[in-house]
N, C-alpha and C positions, 0 to 999 in steps of 0.2 A: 461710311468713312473708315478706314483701314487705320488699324493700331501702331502709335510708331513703334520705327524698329526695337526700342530698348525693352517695351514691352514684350515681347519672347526671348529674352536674356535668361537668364536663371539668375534669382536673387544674387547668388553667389558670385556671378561674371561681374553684374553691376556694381557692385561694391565692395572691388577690390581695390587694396590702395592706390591710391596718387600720388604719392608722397612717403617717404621714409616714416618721417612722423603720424602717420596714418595706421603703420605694420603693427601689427599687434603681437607677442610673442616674441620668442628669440630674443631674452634681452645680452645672451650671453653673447652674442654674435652684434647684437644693434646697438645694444645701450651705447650708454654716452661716455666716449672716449676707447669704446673697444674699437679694435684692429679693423673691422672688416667695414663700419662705417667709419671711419677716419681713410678709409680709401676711395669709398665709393665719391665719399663728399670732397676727396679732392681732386677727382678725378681720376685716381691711379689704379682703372677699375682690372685685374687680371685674369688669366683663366681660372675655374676654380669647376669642382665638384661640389653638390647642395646633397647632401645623404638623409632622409628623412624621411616618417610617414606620410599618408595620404594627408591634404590638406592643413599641411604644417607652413606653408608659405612659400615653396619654394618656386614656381612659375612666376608669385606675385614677386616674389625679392629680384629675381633676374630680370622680370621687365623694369620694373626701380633702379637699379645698378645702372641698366643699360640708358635709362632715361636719362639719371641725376650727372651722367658723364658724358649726354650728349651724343652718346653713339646711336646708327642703325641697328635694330632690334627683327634678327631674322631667328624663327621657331621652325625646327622640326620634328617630327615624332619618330621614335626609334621604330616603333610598331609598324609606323608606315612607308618610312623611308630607308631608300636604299642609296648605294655610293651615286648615283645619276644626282638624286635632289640633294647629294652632299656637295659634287660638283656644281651646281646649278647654283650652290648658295655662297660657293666659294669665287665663282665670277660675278656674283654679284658685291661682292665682298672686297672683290679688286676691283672696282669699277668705283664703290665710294671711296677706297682708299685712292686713287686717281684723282678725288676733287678733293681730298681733305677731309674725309670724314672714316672714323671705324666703327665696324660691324660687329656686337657679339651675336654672336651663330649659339643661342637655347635647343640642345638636344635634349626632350623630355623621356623619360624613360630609358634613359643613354644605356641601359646594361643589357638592352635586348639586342644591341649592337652586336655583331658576332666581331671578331679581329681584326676582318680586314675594313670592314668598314667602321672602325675605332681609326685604323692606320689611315684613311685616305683623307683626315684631316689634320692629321700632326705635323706634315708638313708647314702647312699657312698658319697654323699655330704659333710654331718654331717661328715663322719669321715676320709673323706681327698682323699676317694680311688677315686674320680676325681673332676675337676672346672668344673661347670657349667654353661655356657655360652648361654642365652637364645636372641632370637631376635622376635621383634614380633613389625608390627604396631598399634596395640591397646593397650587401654592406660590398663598397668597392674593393676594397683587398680581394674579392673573390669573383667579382663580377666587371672587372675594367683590364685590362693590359698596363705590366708597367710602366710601356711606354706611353702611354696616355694619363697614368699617374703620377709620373714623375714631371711630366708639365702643368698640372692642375694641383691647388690646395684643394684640400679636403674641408668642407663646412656642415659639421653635424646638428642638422635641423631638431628639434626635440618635438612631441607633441604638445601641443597647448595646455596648459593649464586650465582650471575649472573657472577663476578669475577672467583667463584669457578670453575664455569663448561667451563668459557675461558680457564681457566688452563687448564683443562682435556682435551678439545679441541686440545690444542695448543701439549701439551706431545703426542695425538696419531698422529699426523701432523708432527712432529718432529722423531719422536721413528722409526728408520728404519729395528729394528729388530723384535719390538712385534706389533705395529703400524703402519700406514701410510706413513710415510718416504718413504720410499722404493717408492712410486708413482708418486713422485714431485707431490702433487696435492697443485691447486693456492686454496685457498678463503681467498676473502679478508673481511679486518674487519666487515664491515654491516652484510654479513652473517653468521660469525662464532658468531655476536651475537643477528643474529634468530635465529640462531641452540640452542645455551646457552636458549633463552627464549623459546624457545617451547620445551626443555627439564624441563622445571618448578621444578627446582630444582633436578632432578632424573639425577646423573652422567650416569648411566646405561642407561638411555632415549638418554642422550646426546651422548653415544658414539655408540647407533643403530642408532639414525638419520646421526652421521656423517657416518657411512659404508654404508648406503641406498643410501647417496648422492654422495659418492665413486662412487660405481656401475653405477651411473646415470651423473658422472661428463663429460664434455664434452672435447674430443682432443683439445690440444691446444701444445703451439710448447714449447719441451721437456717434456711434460705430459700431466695433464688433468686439468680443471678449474670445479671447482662449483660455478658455476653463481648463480645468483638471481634465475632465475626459477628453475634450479634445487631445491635450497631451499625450495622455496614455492610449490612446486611438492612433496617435499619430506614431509613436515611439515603441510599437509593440512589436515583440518580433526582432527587435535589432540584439544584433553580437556585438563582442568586446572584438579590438582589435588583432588577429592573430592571421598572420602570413604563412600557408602550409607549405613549409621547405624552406621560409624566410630568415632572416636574423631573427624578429620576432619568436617564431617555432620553437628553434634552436637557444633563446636567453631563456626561454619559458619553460623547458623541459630541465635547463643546465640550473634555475631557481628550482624548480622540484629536486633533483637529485642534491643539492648540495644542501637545500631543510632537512632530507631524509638525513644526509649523512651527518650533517648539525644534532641532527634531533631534537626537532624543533617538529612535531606532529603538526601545529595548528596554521604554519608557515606553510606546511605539505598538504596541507588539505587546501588551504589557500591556491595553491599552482596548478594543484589537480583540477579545481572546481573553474579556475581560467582557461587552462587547455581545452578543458572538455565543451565548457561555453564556446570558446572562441572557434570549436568544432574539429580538434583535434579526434583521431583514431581511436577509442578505449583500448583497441589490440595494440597501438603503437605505445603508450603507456604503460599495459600489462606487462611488452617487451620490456621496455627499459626498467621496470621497479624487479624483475627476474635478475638483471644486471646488477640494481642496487643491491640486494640479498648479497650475490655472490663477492663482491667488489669487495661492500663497504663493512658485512653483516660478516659475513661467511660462518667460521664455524665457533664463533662467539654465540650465535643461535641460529642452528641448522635449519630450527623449524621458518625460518623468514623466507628462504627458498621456497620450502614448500608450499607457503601461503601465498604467494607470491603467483606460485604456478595454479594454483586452485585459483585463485581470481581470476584470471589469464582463463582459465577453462570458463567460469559461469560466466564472464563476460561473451565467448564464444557461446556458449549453449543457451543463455538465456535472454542476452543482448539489454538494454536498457528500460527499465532503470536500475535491475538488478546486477547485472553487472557493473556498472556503477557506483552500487553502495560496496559491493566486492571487492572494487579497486579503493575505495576509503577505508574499509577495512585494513587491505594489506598496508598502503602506504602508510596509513597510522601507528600501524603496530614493526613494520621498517623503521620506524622515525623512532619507535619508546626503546626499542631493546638495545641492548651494549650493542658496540661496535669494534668490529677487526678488517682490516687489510688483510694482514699477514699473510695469507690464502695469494690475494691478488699479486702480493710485496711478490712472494715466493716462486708463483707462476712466474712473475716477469724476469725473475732473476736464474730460473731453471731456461725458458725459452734464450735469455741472451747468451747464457753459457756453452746450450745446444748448436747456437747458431755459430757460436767464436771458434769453439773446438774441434769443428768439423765434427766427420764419421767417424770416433772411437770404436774400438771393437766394444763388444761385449764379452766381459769375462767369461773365460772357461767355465765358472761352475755354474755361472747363469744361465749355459746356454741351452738351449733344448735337444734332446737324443732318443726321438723316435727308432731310430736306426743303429742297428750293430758298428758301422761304419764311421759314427758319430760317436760313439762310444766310445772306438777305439781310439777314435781323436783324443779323446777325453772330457767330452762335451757332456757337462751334469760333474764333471767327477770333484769331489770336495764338498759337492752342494749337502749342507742341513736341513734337513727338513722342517720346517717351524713347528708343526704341530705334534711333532716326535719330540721336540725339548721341553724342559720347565717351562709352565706358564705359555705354551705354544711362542716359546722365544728364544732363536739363536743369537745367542751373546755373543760379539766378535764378529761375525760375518759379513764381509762386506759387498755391498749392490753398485759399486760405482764403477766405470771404467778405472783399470789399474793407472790410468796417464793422469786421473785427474785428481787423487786420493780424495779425501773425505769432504763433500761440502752442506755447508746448514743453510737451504732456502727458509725455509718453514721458521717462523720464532713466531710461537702463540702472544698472543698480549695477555694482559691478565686482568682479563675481562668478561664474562661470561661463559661460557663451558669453557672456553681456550683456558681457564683459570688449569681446569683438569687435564687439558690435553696435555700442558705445559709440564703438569708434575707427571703426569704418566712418562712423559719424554724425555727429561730428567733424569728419571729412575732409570727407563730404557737404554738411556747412554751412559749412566754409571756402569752398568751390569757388561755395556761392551768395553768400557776401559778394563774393567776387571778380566773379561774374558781373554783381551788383549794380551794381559799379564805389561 
């Protein structure tokens, strides 16, 4: 006798909601009395974009919208679909709308869309022949057309909660018809919340692990148990969540650099130790904590640069784990030491200058005179030599273009060596008002 169909489902298909009041999560978007279910439930369902992680809800929420408003519910995948299955869904989209019914068109993974096949449905958008219901985990500002954004809300999916995915847990544990019920299986609290935590938000993570742990649960009297090992057999090996090139990537590096520059060590080790888990590059870290040095450290403590770039080396010459504890090193002692700009202020205010003022010459005494011919130009002539004056220091002389007189990028803080730079600089520019007369 052959198994029915629901038996080769994957827990996770089976027991997706049916119903609004089913969804688990999202209360910021679902609760009672927000916007987005006060539309759905009265029918005023619109096009919209669903921006979220894996397994945050958002296939389940589009097929609910599309249900609780009575429309046909046509799915295609970015990944596989090209403008042909985008037309193909759009005649079928005029053909319900001919007998009184509408169609939202779910494009999953909508940002693998290249432009034009964004564009080959904004038409029948525009004019009602279907809702447009887009999902994608990258952040749409950079991954959609604006014209395709200015006709969709934006709906920011979150990951689940540790609460949430107990829920989920519990309904396919419970659910004797679409779910686990049907198997008396025991697990008790501790490991229903390793299951929750190594599903890291992903319901869909959370309800493969618990079928894996199914399979693997052990007889026990009137069913089966999932023990401890089972769990940790089941849950070994998995990563935290981290999209390389993603928003994810990119909030998770922009969290490190801004502990660093807080100074906040134990925040920075925190980011470092997720990156690295969620199997980020140690050299692309290396890179960026070189950045922090210069940026945020600079020459408040010189030495951060250079610990910075010796990390950056043992992670290259000796690779993991020692480069690893390298990169803890550097980014911890980035996070303790003062902190200056100034450096970075100063760069950006020299580059704007250079860019506004055009090609200045270069003063006569600045210039270089290899040659008699240059000489006689006058090229070198006025020039002081610094280490023929006091203290190897020409008081008075000035490095600027004559168009732009005198300007101060550089102001030290007075915070670590800059404390001295500051008075060195100071003095330095007393001694030229003075030379100025």
């Amino acid at each position: 006798m052959s198994a029915p169909a629901d038996d080769f489902r994957p827990l996770a298909d089976r027991l997706r909601p049916r119903a609004l009041d089913e969804f688990v999560g999202q209360a910021h978007l679902l609760g009672a009395g927000k916007p987005l279910r006060e539309a759905i439930a009265a029918g005023r369902l619109y096009s919209m974009v669903l921006w979220g992680p894996p397994g945050s809800g958002k296939t389940t929420l589009a097929r609910l919208a599309a249900g609780a408003c009575g429309a046909d519910f046509r799915q295609l995948s970015a990944v596989l679909a090209g403008v042909k299955e985008i037309r193909q869904a759009v005649e079928a989209a005029r053909a319900a709308r001919a007998v009184g019914r509408r169609t939202v068109l779910f494009v999953d993974e909508v940002h693998r869309f290249n432009v034009a096949q964004q564009d080959a449905f904004l038409p029948h958008v525009e004019d009602g022949t279907l809702t447009f219901i887009g999902a994608t985990t990258e952040n749409p500002s950079f991954a959609l057309n604006n014209a395709l954004l200015s006709r969709a809300r934006i709906h920011v999916l979150k990951p689940l909660s540790a609460a949430d995915l107990r829920a989920v847990l519990d309904r396919a544990l419970a659910d004797p018809e679409r779910g686990l019920g049907a198997r008396a299986l025991r697990v008790d609290a501790a490991e229903r919340d390793a299951l929750a935590a190594a599903a890291d938000g992903d319901a869909r993570r959370a309800l493969n692990l618990l079928e894996t742990a199914a399979d693997l649960a052990r007889p026990a009297a009137g069913g089966a148990w999932i023990d401890a090992a089972v769990v940790a057999e089941v849950v070994a090996g998995g990563v935290r969540r981290f999209d390389k090139g993603g928003d994810a990537f990119y909030d998770q590096i922009s969290a490190l650099h801004k502990s660093v520059r807080g100074s906040d060590p134990d925040a920075a080790l925190y980011w470092l130790a997720r990156m690295l888990d969620g199997g980020c590059d140690p050299c692309y870290i290396a890179r960026r904590a070189v950045r922090m040095a210069s940026e945020d450290i600079g020459n408040a403590d010189p030495r951060a640069l250079a610990l910075a770039l010796d990390a950056w080396e043992v992670q290259e010459r000796l690779g993991s784990p020692e480069g690893e504890l390298a990169l803890a090193q550097a980014v911890v002692y980035l996070a303790c030491v003062p902190k200056s700009n100034a450096v970075y202020a100063a760069f950006e205010a020299a580059t704007g200058d250079a860019r506004a003022l055009g090609s200045l010459e270069v003063p006569a005494h600045l210039r270089n005179a290899p040659t008699r011919l240059m000489k006689d130009l006058g090229h070198g002539k006025g020039y002081r030599y610094a280490h023929d004056e006091p203290d190897a220091y020409a008081a008075g002389q000035r490095y600027f273009p004559e168009e732009m007189g005198e300007r101060r990028y550089y102001r030290p803080v007075p915070r670590g060596l800059e404390i001295r730079i500051g008075e060195r600089l100071a003095e330095l520019r007393a001694r030229d008002r003075r030379g100025r007369g």
